[in-house]
PDB file of N, CA, C and O in Angstrom:
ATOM      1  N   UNK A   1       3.881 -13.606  -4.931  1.00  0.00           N
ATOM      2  CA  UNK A   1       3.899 -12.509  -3.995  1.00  0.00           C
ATOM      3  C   UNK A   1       3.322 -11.280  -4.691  1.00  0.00           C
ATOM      4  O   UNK A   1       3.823 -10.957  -5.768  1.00  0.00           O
ATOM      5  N   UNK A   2       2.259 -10.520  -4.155  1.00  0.00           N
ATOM      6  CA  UNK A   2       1.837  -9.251  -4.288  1.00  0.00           C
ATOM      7  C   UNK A   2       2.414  -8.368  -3.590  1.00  0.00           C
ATOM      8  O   UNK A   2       3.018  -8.860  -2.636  1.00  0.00           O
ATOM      9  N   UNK A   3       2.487  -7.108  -3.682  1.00  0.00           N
ATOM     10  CA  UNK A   3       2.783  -5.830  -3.294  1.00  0.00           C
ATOM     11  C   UNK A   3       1.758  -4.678  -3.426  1.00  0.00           C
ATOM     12  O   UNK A   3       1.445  -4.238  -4.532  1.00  0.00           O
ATOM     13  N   UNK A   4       1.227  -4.188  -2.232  1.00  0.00           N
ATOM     14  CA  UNK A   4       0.035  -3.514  -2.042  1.00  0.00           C
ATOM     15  C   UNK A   4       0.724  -2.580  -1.967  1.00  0.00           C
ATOM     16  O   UNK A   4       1.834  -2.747  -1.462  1.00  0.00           O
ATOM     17  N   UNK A   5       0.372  -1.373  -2.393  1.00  0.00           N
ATOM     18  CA  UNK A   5       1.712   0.387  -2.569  1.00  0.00           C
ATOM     19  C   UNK A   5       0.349   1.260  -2.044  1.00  0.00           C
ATOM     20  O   UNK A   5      -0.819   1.145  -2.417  1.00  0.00           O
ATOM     21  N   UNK A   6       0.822   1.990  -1.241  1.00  0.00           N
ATOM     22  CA  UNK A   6      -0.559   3.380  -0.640  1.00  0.00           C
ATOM     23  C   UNK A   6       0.350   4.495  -0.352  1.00  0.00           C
ATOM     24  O   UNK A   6       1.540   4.490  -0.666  1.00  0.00           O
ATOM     25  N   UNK A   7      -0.243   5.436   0.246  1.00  0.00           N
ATOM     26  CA  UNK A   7       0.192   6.983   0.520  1.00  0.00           C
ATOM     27  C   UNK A   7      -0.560   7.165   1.589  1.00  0.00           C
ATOM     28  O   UNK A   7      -1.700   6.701   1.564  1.00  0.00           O
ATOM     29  N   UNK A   8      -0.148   7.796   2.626  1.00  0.00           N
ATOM     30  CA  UNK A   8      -0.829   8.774   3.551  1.00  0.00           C
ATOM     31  C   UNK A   8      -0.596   9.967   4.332  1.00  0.00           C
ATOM     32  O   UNK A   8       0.472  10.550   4.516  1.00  0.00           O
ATOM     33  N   UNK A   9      -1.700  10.234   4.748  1.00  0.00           N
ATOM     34  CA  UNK A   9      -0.984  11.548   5.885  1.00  0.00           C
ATOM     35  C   UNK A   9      -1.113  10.653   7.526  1.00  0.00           C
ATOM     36  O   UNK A   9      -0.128  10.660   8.265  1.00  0.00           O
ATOM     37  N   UNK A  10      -2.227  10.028   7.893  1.00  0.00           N
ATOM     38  CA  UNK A  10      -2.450  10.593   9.454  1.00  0.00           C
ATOM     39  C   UNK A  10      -2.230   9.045   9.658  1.00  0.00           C
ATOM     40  O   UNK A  10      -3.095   8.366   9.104  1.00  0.00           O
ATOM     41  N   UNK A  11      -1.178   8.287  10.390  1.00  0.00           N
ATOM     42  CA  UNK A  11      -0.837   6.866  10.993  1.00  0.00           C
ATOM     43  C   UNK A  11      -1.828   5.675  11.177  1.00  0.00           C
ATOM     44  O   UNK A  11      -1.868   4.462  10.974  1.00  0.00           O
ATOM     45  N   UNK A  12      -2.519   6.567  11.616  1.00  0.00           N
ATOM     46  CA  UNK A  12      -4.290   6.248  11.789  1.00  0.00           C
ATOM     47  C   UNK A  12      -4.656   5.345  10.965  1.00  0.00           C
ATOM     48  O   UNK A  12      -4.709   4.116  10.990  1.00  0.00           O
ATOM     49  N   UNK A  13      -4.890   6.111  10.264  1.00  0.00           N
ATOM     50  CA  UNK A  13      -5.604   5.221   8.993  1.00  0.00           C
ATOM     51  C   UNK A  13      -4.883   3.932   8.240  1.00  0.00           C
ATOM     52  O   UNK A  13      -5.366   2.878   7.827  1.00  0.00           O
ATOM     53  N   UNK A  14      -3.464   4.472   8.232  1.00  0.00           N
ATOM     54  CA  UNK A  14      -2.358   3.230   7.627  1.00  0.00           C
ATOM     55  C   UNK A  14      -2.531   2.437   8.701  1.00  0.00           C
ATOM     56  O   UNK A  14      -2.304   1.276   8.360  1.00  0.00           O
ATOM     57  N   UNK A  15      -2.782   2.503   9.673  1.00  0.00           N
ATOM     58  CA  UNK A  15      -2.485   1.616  10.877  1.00  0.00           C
ATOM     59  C   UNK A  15      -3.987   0.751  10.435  1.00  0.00           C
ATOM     60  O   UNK A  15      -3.589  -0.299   9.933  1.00  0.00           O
ATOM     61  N   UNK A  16      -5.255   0.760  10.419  1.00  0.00           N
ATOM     62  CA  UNK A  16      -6.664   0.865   9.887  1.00  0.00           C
ATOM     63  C   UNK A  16      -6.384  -0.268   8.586  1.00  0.00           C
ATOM     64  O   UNK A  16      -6.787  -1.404   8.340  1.00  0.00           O
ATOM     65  N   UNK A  17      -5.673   0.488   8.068  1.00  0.00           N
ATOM     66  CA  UNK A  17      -5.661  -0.633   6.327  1.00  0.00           C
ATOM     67  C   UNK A  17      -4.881  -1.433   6.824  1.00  0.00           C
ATOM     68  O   UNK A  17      -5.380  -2.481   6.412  1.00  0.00           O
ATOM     69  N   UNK A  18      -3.736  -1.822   7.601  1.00  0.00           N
ATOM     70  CA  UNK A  18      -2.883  -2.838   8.270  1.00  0.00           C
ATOM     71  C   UNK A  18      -3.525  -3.882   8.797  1.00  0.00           C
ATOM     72  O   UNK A  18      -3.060  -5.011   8.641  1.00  0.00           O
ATOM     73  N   UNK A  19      -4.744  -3.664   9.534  1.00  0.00           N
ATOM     74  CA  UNK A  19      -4.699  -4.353  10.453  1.00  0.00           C
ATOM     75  C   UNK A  19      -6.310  -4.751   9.241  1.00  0.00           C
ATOM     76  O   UNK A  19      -6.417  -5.957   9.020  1.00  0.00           O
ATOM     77  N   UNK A  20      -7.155  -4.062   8.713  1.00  0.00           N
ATOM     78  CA  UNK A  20      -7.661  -5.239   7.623  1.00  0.00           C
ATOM     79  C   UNK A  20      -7.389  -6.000   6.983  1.00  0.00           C
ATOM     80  O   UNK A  20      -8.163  -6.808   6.470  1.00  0.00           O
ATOM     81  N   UNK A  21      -5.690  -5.921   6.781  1.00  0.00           N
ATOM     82  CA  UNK A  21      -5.547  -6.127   5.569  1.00  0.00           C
ATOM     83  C   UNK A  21      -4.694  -7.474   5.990  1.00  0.00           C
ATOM     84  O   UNK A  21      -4.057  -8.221   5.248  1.00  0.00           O
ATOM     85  N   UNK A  22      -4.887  -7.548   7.428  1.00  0.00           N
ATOM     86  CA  UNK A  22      -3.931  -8.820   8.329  1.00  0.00           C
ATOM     87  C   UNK A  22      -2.521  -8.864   8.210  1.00  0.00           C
ATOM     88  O   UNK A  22      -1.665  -9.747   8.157  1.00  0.00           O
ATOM     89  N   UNK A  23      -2.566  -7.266   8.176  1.00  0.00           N
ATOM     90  CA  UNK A  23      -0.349  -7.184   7.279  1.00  0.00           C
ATOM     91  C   UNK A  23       0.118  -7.226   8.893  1.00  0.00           C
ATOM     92  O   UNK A  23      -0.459  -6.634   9.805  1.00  0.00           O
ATOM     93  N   UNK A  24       0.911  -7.792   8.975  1.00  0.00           N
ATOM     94  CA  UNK A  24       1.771  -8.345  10.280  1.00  0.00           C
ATOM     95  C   UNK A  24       2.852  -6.817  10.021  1.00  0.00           C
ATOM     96  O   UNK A  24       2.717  -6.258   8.932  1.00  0.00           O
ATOM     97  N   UNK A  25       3.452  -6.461  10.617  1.00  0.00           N
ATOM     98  CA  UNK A  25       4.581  -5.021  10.868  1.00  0.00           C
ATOM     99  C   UNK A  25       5.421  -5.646   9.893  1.00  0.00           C
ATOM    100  O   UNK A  25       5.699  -5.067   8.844  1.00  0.00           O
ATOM    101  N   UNK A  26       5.958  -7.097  10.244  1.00  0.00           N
ATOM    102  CA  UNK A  26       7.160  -7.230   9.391  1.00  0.00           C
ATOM    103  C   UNK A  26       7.267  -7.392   8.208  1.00  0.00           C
ATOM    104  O   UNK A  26       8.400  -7.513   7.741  1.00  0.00           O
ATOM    105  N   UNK A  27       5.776  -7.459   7.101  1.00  0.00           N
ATOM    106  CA  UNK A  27       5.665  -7.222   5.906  1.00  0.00           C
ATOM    107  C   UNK A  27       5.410  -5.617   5.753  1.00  0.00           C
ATOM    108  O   UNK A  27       5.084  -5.484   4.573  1.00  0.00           O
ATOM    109  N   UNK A  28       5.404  -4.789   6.156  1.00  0.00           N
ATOM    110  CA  UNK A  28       5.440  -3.677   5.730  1.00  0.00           C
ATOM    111  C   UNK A  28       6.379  -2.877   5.674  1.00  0.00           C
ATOM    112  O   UNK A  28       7.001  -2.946   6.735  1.00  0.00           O
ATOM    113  N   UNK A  29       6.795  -2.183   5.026  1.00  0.00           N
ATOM    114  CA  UNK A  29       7.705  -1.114   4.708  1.00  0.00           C
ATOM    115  C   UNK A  29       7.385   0.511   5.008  1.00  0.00           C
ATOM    116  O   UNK A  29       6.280   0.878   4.610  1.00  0.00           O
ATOM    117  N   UNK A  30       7.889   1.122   5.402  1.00  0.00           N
ATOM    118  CA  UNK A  30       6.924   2.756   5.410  1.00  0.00           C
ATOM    119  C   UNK A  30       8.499   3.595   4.971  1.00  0.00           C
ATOM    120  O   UNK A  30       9.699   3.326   5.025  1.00  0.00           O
ATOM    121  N   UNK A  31       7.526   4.879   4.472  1.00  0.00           N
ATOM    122  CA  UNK A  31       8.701   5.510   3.870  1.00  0.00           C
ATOM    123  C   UNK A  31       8.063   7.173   3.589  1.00  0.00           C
ATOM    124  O   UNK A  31       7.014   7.442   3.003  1.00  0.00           O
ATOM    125  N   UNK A  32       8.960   8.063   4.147  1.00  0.00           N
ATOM    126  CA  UNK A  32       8.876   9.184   3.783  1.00  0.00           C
ATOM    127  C   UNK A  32       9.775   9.558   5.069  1.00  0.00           C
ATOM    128  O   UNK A  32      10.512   8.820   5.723  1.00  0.00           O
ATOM    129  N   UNK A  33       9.475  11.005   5.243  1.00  0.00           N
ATOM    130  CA  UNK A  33       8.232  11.924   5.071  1.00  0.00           C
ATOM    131  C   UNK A  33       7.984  12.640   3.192  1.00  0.00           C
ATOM    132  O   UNK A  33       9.033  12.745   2.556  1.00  0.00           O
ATOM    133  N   UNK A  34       7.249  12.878   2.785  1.00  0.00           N
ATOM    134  CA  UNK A  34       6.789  13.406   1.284  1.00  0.00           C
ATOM    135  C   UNK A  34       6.645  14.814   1.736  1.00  0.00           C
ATOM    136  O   UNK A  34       6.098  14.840   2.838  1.00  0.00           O
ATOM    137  N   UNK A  35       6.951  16.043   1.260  1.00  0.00           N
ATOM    138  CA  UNK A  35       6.842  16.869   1.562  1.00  0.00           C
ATOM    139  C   UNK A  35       5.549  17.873   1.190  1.00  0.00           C
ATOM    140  O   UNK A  35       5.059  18.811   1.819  1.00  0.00           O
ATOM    141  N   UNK A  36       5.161  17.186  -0.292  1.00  0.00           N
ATOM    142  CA  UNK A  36       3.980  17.164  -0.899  1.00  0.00           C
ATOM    143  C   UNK A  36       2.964  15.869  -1.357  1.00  0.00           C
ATOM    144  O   UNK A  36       3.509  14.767  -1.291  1.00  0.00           O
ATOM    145  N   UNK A  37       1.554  15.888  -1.809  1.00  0.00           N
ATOM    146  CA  UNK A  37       1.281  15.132  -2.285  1.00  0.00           C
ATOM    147  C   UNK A  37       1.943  14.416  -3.430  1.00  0.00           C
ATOM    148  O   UNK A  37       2.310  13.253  -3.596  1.00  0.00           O
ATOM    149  N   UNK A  38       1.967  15.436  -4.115  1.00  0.00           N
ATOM    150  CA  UNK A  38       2.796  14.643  -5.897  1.00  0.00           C
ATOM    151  C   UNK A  38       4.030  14.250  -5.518  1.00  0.00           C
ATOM    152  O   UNK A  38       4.459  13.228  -6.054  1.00  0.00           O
ATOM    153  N   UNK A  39       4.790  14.871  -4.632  1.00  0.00           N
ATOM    154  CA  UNK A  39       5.688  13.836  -4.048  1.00  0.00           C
ATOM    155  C   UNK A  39       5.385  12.168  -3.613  1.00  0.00           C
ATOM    156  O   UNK A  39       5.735  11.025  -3.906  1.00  0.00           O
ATOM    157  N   UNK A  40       4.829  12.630  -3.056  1.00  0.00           N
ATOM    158  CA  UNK A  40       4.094  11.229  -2.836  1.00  0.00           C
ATOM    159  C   UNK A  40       3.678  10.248  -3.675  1.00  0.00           C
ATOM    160  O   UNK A  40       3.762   9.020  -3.662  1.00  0.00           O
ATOM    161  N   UNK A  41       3.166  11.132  -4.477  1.00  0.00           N
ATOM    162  CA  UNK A  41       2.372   9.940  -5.494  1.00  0.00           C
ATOM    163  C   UNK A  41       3.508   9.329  -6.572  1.00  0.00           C
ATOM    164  O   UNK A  41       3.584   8.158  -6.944  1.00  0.00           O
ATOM    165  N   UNK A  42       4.690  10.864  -7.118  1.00  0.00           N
ATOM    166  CA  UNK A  42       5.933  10.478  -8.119  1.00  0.00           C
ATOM    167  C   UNK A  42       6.655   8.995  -7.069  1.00  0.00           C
ATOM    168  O   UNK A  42       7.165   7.984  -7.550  1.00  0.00           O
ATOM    169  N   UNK A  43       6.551   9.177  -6.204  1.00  0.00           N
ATOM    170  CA  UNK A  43       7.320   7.763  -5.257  1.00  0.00           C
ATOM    171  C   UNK A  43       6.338   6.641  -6.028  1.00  0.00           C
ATOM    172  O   UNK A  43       6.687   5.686  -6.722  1.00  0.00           O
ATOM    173  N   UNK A  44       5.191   7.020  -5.720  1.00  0.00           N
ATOM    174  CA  UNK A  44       3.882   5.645  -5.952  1.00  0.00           C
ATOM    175  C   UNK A  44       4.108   5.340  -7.144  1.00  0.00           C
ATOM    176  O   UNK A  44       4.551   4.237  -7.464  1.00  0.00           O
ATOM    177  N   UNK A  45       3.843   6.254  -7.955  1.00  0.00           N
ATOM    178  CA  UNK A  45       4.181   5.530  -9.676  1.00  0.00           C
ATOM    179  C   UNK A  45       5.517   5.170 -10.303  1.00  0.00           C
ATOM    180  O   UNK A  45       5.716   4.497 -11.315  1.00  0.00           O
ATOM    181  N   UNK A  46       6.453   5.799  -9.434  1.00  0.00           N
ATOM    182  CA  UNK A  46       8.058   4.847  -9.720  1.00  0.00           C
ATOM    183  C   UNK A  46       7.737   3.112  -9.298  1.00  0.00           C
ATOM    184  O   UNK A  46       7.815   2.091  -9.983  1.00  0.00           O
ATOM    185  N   UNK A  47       7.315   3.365  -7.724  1.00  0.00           N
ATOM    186  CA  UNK A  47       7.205   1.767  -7.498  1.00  0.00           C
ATOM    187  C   UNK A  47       6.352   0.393  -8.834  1.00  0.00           C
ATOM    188  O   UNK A  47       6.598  -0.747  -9.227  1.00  0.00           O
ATOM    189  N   UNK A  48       5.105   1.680  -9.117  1.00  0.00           N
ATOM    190  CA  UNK A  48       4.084   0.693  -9.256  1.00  0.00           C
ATOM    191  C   UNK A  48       4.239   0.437 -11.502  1.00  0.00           C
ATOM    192  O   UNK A  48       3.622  -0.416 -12.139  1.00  0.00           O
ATOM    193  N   UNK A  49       5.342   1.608 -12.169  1.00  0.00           N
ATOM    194  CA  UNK A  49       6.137   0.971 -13.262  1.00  0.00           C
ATOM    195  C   UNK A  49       7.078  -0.104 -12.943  1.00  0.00           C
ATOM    196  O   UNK A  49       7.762  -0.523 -13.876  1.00  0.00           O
ATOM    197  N   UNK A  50       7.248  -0.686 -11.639  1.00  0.00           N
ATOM    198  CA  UNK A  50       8.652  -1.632 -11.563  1.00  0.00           C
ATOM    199  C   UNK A  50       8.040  -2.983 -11.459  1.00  0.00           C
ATOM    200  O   UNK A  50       8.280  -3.968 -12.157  1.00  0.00           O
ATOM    201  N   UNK A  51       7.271  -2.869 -10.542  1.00  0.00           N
ATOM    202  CA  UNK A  51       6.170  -4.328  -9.801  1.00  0.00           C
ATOM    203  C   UNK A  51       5.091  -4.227 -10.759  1.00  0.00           C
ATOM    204  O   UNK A  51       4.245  -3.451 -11.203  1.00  0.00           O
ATOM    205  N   UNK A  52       5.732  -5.882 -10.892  1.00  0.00           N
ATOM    206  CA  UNK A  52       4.209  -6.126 -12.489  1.00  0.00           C
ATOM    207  C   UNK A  52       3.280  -6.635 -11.199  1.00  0.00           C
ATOM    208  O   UNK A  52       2.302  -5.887 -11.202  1.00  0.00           O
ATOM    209  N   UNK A  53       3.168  -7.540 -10.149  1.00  0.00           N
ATOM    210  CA  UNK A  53       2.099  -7.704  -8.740  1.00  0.00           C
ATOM    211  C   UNK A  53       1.933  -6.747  -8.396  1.00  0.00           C
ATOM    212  O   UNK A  53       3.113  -6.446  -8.215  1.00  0.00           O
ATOM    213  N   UNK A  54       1.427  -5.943  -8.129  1.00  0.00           N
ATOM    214  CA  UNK A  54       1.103  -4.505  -7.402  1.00  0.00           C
ATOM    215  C   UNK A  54      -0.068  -4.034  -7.209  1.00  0.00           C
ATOM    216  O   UNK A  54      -0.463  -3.394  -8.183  1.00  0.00           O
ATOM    217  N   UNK A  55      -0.795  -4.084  -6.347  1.00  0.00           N
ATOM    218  CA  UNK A  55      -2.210  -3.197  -6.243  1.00  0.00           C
ATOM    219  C   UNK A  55      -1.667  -2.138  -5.180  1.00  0.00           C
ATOM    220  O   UNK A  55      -1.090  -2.286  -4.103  1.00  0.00           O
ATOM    221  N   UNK A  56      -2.123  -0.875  -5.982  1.00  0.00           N
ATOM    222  CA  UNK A  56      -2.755   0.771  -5.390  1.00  0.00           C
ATOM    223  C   UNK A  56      -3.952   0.363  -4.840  1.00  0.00           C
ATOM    224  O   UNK A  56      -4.692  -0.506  -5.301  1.00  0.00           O
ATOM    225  N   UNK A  57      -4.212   1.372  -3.301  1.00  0.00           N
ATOM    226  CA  UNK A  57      -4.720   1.352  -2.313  1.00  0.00           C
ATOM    227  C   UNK A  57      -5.619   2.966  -2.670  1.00  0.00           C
ATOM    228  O   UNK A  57      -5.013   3.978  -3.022  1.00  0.00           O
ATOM    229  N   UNK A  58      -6.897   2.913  -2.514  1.00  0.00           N
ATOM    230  CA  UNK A  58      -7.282   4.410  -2.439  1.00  0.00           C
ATOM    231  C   UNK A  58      -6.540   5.471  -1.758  1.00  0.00           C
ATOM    232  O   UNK A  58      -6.354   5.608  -0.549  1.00  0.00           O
ATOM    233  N   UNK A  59      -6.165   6.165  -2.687  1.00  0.00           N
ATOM    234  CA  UNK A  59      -5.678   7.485  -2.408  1.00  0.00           C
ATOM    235  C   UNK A  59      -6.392   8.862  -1.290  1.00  0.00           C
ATOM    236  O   UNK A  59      -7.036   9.810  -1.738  1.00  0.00           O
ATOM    237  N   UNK A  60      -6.013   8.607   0.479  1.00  0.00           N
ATOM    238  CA  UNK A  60      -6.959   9.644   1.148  1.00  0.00           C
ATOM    239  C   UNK A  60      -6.878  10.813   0.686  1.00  0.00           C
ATOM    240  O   UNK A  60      -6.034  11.238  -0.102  1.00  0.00           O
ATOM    241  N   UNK A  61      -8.199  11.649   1.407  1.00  0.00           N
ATOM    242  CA  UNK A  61      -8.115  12.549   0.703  1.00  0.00           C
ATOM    243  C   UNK A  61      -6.971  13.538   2.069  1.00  0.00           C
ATOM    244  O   UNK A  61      -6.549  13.128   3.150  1.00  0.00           O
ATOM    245  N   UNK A  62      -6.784  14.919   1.383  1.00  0.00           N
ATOM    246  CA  UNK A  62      -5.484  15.625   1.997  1.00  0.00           C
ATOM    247  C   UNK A  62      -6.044  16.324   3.507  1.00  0.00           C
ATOM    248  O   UNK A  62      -6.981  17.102   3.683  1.00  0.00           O
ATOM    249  N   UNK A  63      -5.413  15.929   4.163  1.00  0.00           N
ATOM    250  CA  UNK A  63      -5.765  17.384   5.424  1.00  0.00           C
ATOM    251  C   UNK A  63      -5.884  18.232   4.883  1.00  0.00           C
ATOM    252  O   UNK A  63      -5.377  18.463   3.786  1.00  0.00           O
ATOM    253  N   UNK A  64      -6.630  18.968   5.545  1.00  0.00           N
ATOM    254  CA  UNK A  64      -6.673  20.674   5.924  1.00  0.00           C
ATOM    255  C   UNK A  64      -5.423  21.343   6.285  1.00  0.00           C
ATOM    256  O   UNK A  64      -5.256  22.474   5.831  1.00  0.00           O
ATOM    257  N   UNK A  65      -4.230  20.665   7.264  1.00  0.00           N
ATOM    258  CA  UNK A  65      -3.210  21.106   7.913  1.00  0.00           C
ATOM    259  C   UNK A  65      -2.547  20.705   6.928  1.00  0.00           C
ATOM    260  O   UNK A  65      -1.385  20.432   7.231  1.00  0.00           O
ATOM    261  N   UNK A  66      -2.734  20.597   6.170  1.00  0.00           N
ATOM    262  CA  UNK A  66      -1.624  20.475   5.319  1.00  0.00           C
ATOM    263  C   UNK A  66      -0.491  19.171   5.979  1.00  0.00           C
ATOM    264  O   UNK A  66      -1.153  18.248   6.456  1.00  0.00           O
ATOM    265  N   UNK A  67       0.851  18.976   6.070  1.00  0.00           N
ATOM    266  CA  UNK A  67       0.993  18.179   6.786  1.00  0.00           C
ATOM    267  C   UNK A  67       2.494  17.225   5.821  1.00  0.00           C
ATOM    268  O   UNK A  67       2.604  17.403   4.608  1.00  0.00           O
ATOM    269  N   UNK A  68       3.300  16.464   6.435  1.00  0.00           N
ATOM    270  CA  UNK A  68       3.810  15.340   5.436  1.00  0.00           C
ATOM    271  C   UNK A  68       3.046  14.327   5.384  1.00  0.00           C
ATOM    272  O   UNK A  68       2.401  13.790   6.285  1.00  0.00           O
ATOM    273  N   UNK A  69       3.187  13.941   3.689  1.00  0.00           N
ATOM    274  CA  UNK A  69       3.130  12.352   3.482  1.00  0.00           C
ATOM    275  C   UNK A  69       3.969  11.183   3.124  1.00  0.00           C
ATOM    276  O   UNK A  69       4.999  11.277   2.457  1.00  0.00           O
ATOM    277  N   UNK A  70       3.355   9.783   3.721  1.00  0.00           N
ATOM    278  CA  UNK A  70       4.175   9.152   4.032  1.00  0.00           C
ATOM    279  C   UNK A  70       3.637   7.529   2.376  1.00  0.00           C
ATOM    280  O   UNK A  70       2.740   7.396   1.543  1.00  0.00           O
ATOM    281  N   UNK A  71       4.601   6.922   2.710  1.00  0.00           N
ATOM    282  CA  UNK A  71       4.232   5.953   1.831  1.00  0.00           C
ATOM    283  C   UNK A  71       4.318   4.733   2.248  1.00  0.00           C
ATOM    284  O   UNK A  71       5.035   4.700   3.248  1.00  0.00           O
ATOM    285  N   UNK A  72       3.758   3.273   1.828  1.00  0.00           N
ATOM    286  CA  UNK A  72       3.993   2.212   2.573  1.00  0.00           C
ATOM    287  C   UNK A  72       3.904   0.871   1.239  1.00  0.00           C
ATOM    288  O   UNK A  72       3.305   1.177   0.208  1.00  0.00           O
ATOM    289  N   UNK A  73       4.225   0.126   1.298  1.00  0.00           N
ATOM    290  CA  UNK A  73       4.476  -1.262   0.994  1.00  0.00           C
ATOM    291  C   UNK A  73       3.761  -2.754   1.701  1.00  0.00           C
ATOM    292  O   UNK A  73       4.193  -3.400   2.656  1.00  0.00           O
ATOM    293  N   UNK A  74       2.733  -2.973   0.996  1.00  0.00           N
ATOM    294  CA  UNK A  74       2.710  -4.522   2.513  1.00  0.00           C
ATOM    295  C   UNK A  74       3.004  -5.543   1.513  1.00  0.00           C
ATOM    296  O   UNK A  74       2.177  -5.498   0.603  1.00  0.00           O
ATOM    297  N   UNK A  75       4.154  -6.716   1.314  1.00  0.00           N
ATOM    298  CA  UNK A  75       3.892  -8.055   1.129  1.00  0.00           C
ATOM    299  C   UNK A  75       2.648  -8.800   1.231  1.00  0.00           C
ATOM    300  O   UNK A  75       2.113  -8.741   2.339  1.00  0.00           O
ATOM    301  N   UNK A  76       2.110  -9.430   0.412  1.00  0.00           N
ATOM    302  CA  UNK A  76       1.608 -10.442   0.872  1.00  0.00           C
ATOM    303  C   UNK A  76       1.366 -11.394  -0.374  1.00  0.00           C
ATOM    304  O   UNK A  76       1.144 -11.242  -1.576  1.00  0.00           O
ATOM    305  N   UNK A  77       1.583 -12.891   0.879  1.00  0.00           N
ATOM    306  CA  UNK A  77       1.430 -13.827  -0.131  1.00  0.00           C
ATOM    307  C   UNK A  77       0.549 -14.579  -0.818  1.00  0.00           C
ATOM    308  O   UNK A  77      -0.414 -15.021  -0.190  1.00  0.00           O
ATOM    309  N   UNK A  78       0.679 -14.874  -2.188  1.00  0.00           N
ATOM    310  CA  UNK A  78      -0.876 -15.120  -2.722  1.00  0.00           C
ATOM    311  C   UNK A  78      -1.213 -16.650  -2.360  1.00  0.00           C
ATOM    312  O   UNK A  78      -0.217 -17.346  -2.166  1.00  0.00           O
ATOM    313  N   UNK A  79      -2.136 -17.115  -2.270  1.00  0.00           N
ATOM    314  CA  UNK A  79      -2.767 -18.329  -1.901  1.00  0.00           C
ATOM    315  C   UNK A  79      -2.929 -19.039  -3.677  1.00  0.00           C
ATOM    316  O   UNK A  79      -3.481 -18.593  -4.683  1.00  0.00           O
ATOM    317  N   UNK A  80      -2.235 -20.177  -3.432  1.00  0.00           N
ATOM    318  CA  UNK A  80      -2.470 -20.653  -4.915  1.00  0.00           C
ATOM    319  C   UNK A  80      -4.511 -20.766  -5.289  1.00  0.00           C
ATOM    320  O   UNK A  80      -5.336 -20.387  -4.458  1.00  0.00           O
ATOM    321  N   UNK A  81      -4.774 -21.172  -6.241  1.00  0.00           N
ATOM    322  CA  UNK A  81      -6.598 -20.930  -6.776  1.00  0.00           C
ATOM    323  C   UNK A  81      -6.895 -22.428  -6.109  1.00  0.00           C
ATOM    324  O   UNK A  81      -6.045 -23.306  -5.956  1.00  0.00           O
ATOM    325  N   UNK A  82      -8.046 -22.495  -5.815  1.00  0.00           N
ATOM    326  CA  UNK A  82      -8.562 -24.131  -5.642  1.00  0.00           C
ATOM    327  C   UNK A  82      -8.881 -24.433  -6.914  1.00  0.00           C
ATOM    328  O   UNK A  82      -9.499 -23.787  -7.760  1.00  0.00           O
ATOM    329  N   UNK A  83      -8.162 -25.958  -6.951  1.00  0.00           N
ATOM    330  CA  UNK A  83      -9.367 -26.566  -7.715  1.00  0.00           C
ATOM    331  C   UNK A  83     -10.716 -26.964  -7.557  1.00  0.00           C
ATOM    332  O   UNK A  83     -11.127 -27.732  -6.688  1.00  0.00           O
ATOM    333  N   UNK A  84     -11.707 -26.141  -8.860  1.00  0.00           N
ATOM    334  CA  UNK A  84     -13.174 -26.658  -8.436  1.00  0.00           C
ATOM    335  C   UNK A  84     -13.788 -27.972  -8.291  1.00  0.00           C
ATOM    336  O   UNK A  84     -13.772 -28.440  -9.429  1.00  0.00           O
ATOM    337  N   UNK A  85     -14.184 -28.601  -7.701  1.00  0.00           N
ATOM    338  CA  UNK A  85     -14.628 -29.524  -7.859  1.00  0.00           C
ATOM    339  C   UNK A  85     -15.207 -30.485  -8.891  1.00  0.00           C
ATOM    340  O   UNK A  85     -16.437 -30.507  -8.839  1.00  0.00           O
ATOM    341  N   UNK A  86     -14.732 -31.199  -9.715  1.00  0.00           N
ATOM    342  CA  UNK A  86     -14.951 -32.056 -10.469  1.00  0.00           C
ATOM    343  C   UNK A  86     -14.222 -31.358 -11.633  1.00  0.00           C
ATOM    344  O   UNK A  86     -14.725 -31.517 -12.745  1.00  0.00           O
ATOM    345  N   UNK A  87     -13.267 -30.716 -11.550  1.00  0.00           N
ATOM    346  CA  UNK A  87     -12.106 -29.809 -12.983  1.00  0.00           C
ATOM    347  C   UNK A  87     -11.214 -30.022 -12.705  1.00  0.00           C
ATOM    348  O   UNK A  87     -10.713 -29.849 -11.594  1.00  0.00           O
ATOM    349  N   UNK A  88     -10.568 -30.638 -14.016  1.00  0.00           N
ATOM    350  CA  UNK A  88      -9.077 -31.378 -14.003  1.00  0.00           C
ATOM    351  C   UNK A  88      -8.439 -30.213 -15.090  1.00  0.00           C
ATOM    352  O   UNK A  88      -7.266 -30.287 -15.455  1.00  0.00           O
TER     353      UNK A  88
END
């Protein structure tokens, strides 16, 4: 199992990386509101010292409105490697 960790401001876009990313609702987690960015991000780098699986998601860049940010989590499960053809 991997754990994909991101930050955002506008639903939009988390909603955008969700649905590339084929994350079904019930693997995801969301969490805030962050009141600042570095809020945000001190959440991101607590998670991502704990989870040795973990990929960070590009970091958007900030509104103008300033605004809360939010944080999210998707599960997903890894597909074991094929074997190549003719490798034992």
């Amino acid at each position: 199992m991997k754990i994909i960790i991101g930050i955002y401001q506008n639903q939009d876009d988390a909603d955008e990386l969700y649905r590339r990313r084929a994350a079904d609702r019930s693997v995801v987690t969301e969490t805030g509101p962050f009141f600042s960015k570095n809020q945000a991000l001190s959440w991101m780098d607590y998670l991502t010292a704990r989870i040795a699986e973990c990929e960070v998601v590009a970091i958007p860049d900030e509104r103008t409105d300033g605004g809360p940010w939010y944080g999210f989590t998707i599960e997903v499960e890894e597909l074991p490697l094929r074997r190549q053809a003719g490798v034992r």
